[in-house]
C-alpha positions in Angstrom: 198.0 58.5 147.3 195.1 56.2 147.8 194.4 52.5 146.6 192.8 54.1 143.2 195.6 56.7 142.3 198.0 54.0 143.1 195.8 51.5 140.5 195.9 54.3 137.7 199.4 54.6 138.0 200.1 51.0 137.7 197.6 51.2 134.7 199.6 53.6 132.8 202.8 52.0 133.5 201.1 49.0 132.6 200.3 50.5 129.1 203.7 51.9 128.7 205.2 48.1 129.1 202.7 46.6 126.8 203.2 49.0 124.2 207.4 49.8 124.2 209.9 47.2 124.9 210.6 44.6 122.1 211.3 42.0 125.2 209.3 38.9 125.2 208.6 39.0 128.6 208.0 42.7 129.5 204.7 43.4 127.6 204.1 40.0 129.9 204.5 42.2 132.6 202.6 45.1 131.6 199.3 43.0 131.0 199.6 41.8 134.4 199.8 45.8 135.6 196.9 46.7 133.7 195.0 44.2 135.0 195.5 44.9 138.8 195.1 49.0 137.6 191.9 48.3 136.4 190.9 46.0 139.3 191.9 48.7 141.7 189.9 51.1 139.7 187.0 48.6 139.4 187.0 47.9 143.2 186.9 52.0 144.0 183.8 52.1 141.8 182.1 48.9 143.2 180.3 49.3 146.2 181.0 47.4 149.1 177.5 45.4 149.0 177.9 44.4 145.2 181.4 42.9 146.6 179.9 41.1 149.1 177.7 39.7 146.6 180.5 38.4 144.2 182.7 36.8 146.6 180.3 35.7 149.4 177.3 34.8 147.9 176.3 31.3 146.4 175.0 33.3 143.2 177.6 35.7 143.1 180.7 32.9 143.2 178.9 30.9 140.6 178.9 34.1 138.5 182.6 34.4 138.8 183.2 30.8 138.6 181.4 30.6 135.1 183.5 33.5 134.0 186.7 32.4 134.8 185.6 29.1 132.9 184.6 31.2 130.3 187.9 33.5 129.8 189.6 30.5 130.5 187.9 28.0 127.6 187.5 31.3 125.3 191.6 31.5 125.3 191.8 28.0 123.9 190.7 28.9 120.3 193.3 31.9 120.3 196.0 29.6 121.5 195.5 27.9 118.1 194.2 30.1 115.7 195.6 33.7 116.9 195.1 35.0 113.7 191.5 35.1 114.6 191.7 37.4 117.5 190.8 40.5 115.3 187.7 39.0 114.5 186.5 37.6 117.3 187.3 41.2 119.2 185.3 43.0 116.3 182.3 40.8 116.5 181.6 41.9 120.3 182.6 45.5 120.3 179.5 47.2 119.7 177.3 44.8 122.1 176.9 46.7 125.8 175.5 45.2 128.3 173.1 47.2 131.4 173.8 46.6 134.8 174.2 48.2 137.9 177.9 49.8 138.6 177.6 51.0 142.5 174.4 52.9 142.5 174.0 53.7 138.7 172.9 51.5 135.7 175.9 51.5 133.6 176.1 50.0 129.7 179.7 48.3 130.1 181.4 46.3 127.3 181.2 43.0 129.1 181.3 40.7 125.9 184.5 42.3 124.6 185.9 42.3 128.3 185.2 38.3 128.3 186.9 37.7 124.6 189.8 40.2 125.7 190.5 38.4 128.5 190.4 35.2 126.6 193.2 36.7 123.7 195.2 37.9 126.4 195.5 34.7 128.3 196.1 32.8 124.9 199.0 35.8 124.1 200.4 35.5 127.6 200.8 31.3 126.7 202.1 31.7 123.0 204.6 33.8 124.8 205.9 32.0 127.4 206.2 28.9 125.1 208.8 30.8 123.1 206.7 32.1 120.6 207.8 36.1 119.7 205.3 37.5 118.8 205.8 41.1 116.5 205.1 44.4 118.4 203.2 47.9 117.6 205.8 49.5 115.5 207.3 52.7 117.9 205.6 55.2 115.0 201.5 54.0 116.9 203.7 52.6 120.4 205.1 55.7 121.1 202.2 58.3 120.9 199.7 55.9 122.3 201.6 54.8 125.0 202.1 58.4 125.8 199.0 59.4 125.8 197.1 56.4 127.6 200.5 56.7 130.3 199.2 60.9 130.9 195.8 60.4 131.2 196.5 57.6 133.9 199.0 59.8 135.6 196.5 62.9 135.3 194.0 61.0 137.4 196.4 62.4 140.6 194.8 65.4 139.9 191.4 64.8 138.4 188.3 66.8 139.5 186.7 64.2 139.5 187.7 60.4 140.5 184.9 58.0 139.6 184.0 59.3 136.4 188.4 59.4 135.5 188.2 55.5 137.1 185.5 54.7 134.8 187.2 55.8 131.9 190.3 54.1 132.8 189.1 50.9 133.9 186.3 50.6 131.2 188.0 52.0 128.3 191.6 53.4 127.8 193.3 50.3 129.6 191.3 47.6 128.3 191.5 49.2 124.8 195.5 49.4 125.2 195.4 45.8 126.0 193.2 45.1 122.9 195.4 46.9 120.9 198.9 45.2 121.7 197.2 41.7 121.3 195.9 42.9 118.1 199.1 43.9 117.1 201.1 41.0 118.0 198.4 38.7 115.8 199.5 36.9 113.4 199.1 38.5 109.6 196.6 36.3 107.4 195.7 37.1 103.9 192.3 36.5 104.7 191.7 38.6 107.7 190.4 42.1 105.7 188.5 40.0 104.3 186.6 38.6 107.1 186.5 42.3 109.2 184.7 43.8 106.0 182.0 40.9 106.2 181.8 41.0 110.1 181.9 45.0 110.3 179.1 44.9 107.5 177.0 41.7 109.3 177.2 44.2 112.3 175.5 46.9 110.3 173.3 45.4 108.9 171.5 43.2 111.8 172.1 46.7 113.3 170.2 48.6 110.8 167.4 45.4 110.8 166.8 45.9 114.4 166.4 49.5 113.7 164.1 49.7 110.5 162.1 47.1 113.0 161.4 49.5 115.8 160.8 52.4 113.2 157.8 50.1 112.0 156.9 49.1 115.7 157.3 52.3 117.6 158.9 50.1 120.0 162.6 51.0 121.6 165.0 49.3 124.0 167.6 50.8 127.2 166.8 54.6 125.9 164.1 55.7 127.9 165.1 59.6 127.4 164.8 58.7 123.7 161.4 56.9 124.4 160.9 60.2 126.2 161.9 62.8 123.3 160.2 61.2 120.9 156.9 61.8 122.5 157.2 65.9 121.9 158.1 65.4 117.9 156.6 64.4 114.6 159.5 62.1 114.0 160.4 59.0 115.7 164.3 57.9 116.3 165.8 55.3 116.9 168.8 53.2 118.9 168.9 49.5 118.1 170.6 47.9 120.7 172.3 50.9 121.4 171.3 53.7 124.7 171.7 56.7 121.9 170.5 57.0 118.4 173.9 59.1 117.5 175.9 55.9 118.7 174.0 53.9 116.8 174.5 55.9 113.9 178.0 55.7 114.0 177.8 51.5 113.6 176.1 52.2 110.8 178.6 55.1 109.0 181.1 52.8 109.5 180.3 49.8 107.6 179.2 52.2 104.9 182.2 54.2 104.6 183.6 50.8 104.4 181.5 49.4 101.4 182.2 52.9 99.8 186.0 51.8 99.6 185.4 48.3 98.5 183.0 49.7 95.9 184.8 52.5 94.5 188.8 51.0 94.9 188.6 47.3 94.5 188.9 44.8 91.7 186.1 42.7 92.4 183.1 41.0 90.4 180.1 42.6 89.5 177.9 40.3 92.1 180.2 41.4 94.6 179.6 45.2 93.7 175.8 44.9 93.9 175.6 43.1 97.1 177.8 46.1 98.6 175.4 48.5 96.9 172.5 46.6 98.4 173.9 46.1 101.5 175.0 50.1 101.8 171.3 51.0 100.3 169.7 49.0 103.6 172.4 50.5 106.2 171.4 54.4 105.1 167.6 53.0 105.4 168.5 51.9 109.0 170.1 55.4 109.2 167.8 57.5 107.9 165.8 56.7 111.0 168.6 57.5 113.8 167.8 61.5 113.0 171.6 62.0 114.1 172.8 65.1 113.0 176.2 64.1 113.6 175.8 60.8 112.1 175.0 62.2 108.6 177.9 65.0 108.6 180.0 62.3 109.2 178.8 60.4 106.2 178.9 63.1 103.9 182.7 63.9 105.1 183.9 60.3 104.5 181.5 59.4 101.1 183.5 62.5 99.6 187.0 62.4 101.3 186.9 57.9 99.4 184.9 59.6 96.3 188.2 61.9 95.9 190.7 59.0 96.5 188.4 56.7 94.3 187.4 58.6 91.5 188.9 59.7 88.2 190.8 63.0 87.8 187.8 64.6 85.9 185.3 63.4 88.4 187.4 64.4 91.5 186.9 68.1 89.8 183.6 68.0 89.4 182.9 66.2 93.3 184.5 69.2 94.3 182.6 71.8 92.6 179.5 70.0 93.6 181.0 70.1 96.9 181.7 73.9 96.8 178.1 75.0 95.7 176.4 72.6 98.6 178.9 74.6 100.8 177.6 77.8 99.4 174.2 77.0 99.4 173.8 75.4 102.7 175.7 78.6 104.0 173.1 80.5 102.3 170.4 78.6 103.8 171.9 78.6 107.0 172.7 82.5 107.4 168.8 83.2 106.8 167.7 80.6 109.5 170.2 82.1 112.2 169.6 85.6 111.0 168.6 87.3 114.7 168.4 84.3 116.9 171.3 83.6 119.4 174.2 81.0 118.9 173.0 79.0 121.6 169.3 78.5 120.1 171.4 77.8 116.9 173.4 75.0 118.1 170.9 73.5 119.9 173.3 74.7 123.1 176.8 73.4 121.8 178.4 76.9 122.3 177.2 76.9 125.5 179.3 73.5 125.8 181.8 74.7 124.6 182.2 78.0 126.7 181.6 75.8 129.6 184.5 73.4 128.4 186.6 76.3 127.8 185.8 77.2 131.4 187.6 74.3 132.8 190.3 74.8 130.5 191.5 78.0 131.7 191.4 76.5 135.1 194.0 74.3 134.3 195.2 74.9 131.0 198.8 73.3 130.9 197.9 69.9 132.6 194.5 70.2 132.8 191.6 68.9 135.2 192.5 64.9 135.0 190.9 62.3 133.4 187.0 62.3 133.4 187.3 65.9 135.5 185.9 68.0 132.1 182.2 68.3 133.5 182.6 68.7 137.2 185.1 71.1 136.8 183.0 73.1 133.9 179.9 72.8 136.6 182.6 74.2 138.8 183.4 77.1 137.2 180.6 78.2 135.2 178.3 78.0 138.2 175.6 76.7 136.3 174.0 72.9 135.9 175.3 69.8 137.1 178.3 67.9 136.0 176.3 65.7 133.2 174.5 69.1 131.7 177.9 70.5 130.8 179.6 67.3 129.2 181.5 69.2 126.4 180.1 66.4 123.5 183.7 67.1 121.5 186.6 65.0 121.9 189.1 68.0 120.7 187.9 70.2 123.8 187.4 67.2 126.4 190.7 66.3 125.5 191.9 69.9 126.1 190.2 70.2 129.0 190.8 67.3 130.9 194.5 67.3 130.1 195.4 70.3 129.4 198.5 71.8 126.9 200.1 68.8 127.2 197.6 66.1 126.5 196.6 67.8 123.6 199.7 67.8 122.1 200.2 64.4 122.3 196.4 63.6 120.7 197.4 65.4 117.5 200.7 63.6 117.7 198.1 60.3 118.0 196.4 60.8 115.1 199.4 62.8 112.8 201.2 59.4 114.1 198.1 57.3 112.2 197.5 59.5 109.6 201.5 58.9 108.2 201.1 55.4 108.9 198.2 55.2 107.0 200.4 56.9 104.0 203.0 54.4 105.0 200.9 51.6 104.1 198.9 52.4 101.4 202.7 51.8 99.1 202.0 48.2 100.4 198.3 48.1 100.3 196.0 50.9 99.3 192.8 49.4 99.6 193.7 48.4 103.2 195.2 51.3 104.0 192.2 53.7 102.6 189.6 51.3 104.5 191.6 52.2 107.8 191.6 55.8 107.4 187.8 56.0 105.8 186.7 54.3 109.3 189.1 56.4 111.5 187.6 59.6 109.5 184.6 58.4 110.7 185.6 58.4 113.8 186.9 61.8 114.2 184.7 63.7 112.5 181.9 61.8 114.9 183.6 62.5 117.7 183.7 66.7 117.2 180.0 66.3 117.5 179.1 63.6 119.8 183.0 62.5 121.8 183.4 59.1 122.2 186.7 58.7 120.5 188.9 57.0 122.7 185.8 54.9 124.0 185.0 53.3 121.4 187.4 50.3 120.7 186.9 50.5 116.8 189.5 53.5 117.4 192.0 51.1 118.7 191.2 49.0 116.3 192.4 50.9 113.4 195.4 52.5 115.1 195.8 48.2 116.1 195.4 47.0 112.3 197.3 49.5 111.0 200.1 48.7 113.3 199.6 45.3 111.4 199.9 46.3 108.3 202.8 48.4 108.5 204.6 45.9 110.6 203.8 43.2 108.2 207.1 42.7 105.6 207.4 44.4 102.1 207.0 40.9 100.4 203.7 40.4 101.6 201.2 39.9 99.7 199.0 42.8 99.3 195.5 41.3 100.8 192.6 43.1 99.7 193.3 43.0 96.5 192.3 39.4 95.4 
C-alpha cells in the first residue's frame, strides 16, 4: 500500500473508534486517527510546491501560525459552553471557500474545518478532565460507522485515487468527526430553538444575496452559470454558492423547516407570521435558482409535513389534490415526450445513469472505490471524460462506487434514521418531524443532484437525532414551549 491507502485506512478505523466504543478514552483515539487519515490524504492531493509554500515560506508559516491560533482560541468557547457546538458548526456549514487544491480551484469547507477543529480540541479537553461525555447511540453508530469504515477501506481499490481522497479528507471523515462531537454535546432546552433561527438567518441572507443578483444581473464563483445564462431568456442564480441547484437546497431547507414550525407547533400568532413572511421571501430567493431539483424537493417535503400536520379531512383532500397534479402532470408530460428520445427528455440523466450502471457491472459486489464512479463509467462506456459522466444520484454513485455491499449498508443508514426518527417523535414530535422534514430534503435532492453525504447538514440530522434519542425519557420535550 502507499502513504494514501495507508491514511484511508487509518481514517476509517478512525471513524469506527469515534463512533463505537463507550470508553472515554478510545473515541480520544480515533479523533487522533482521523486526523493523520485525512492529513495523509491532504498531503497526496497537495502538490509539492503548495507544501513548500506552507512550511517554508515567511507567508505560508504565518498562515498556519494564525490557524493554529485560531483552532486553538476557537476551542476555548466550547470548553465552556459545549452546548453551543451545534450552533456554531451550523452557522459555517454552507460558507465554501475557492482556492487552489494542487492544480485545480477547489470550493472547500474551510470555515467549518476551523470551528470543527476548535470543538474537537475543546471535546478532546472536557474528556481528559474526566468529563464523560454521552455517545451516538449504536442504532446511528453502527450503520454509520459501517459505512464511513467501507468507503475508506474501498479506496484500496478505487478507480480513481484523488477524487476518493477528496472525498475522504474533505467530507466523510471530517463529517464523522462533526457528528460524534455533536453527539456527545451537551442537551439544552434551548438548542432547537436557536438551529431553527440560525438555519432560517442562513436562508434568508441566502435568498437576499440571491433576489440581489436577480435585480443586478451580477453573479459570483459560477462562471459556467454566468456562461448558460447568456443562451436563455431566464437568468439563475447561486448566491454564494458555485451552483444554483446547491443553493437551492439552503433554501428548501429552512422552508421545509418553517413549514413544521408553522403547521405543528403551539406558538403565537406573531410568531406564525414572521415564519410565513420569512418562508414567503425564501421561495422568492428560490424562484430565481431555476433548479429543477430544488422545487421537486419542495413539493415532496411541503406535502409529506402537510400530511403529518394536517387534520384527517384535510390529509384526504392533500392527497386527492396530490393524485390529480400526478395525473395531470403525467398527462402533460406524455404529450411533451411523445416521439422524442429519453435522453432529450431528461436533459441526459439516462445517459447518466446507463453510464453509472456501466461501472456498476464492472464491479458490482464491492464496487469501483470511493470517488471511482466517473472514471470508471468514462472507462467503460468509452465515451466523455470522467466529469461528463458524473452519475448526479446519490442511490447509483453509491451503487457504483461500492458496490452490493455498500448499498446495503446506505439503506441500512437511512432505515437506521428513519426508526430513530419514529423513536423520538414519542419524546418530541416537533423535533423529531423537523429532523426528518430536513433529511427528506436531503434525499429527495440528492436523487437529482448527489451530494448527500457531502453536505454536513446530513450529518447533522443523523448527529441531532442521536441527541434526541440519547437524551433521557424525563426530559423535557424542547420545541414545544
Amino acid at each position: 500500500m502507499d502513504a494514501a491507502q495507508i491514511a484511508a485506512v487509518v481514517g476509517a478505523l478512525g471513524a469506527v473508534l469515534v463512533l463505537l466504543p463507550r470508553d472515554r478514552f478510545l473515541p480520544i483515539l480515533g479523533f487522533a486517527l482521523l486526523g493523520v487519515g485525512t492529513a495523509g490524504l491532504a498531503r497526496f492531493l497537495v502538490g509539492d510546491d503548495d507544501l513548500e509554500l506552507l512550511f517554508t515560506e515567511r507567508e505560508g508559516i504565518a498562515l498556519v501560525g494564525v490557524g493554529t491560533v485560531a483552532v486553538v482560541l476557537g476551542a476555548v468557547p466550547f470548553v465552556r459552553y459545549p452546548a453551543i457546538v451545534p450552533v456554531a458548526l451550523l452557522t459555517v456549514a454552507p460558507f465554501r471557500i475557492p482556492i487552489e487544491l494542487g492544480e485545480e480551484e477547489a470550493f472547500l469547507l474551510l470555515p467549518l474545518y476551523l470551528v470543527l477543529a476548535s470543538s474537537v480540541l475543546a471535546l478532546g479537553y472536557r474528556t481528559v478532565r474526566g468529563r464523560r461525555p454521552t455517545p451516538p447511540p449504536f442504532l446511528l453508530a453502527l450503520p454509520l460507522a459501517a459505512l464511513v469504515a467501507f468507503s475508506g477501506t474501498s479506496y484500496l481499490w478505487t478507480w480513481d485515487e484523488r477524487a476518493g481522497a477528496i472525498a475522504l479528507a474533505f467530507f466523510m471523515f471530517p463529517f464523522t468527526a462533526g457528528l460524534a462531537v455533536v453527539a456527545r454535546a451537551p442537551r439544552a432546552s434551548w438548542l432547537p430553538r436557536a438551529l431553527v433561527l440560525t438555519v432560517v438567518a442562513l436562508g434568508v441572507l441566502f435568498a437576499a444575496i440571491g433576489v440581489w443578483q436577480a435585480q443586478t444581473r451580477t453573479l459570483f464563483f459560477a462562471r459556467d452559470v454566468e456562461v448558460a445564462n447568456a443562451y436563455t431568456t431566464f437568468f439563475r442564480v447561486t448566491s454564494l454558492f458555485k451552483d444554483p441547484s446547491l443553493y437551492g437546497r439552503y433554501l428548501i431547507v429552512p422552508i421545509a423547516v418553517l413549514l413544521v414550525v408553522v403547521l405543528l407547533r403551539r406558538g403565537r400568532t406573531i410568531e406564525w407570521v414572521a415564519a410565513t413572511v420569512a418562508g414567503v421571501f425564501l421561495f422568492w430567493g428560490l424562484f430565481y435558482s431555476y433548479s429543477q431539483s430544488s422545487f421537486v424537493a419542495l413539493f415532496v417535503v411541503t406535502f409529506a409535513v402537510a400530511l403529518v400536520g394536517l387534520g384527517r379531512r384535510l390529509r384526504v383532500l392533500l392527497v386527492a389534490c396530490a393524485l390529480v397534479a400526478t395525473l395531470a402532470a403525467a398527462a402533460v408530460a406524455a404529450d411533451a415526450v411523445n416521439g422524442r428520445s429519453a435522453r432529450d427528455v431528461t436533459s441526459g440523466r439516462s445517459r447518466l445513469v446507463n453510464v453509472t450502471l456501466d461501472a456498476f457491472r464492472a464491479r458490482p459486489v464491492a464496487g469501483v472505490g470511493v470517488g471511482g464512479q466517473p472514471r470508471a463509467s468514462a472507462e467503460e462506456s468509452g465515451r466523455g471524460s470522467p466529469s461528463r459522466n458524473a452519475s448526479h444520484t446519490t442511490p447509483l454513485t453509491v451503487l457504483a462506487e461500492l458496490g452490493v455491499l455498500g448499498f446495503a449498508l446506505y439503506l441500512w443508514t437511512l432505515g437506521a434514521a428513519g426508526w430513530a426518527l419514529w423513536l423520538l417523535a414519542a419524546r418530541d414530535r416537533t423535533l423529531s418531524v423537523a429532523l426528518a422534514a430536513v433529511l427528506l430534503v436531503l434525499v429527495v435532492h440528492s436523487l437529482l443532484y448527489a451530494g448527500f453525504f457531502e453536505d454536513p447538514l446530513t450529518w447533522g440530522v443523523f448527529a441531532l437525532t442521536a441527541v434526541g434519542i440519547a437524551s433521557s425519557r424525563q426530559a423535557p420535550r424542547l420545541l414545544a414551549h
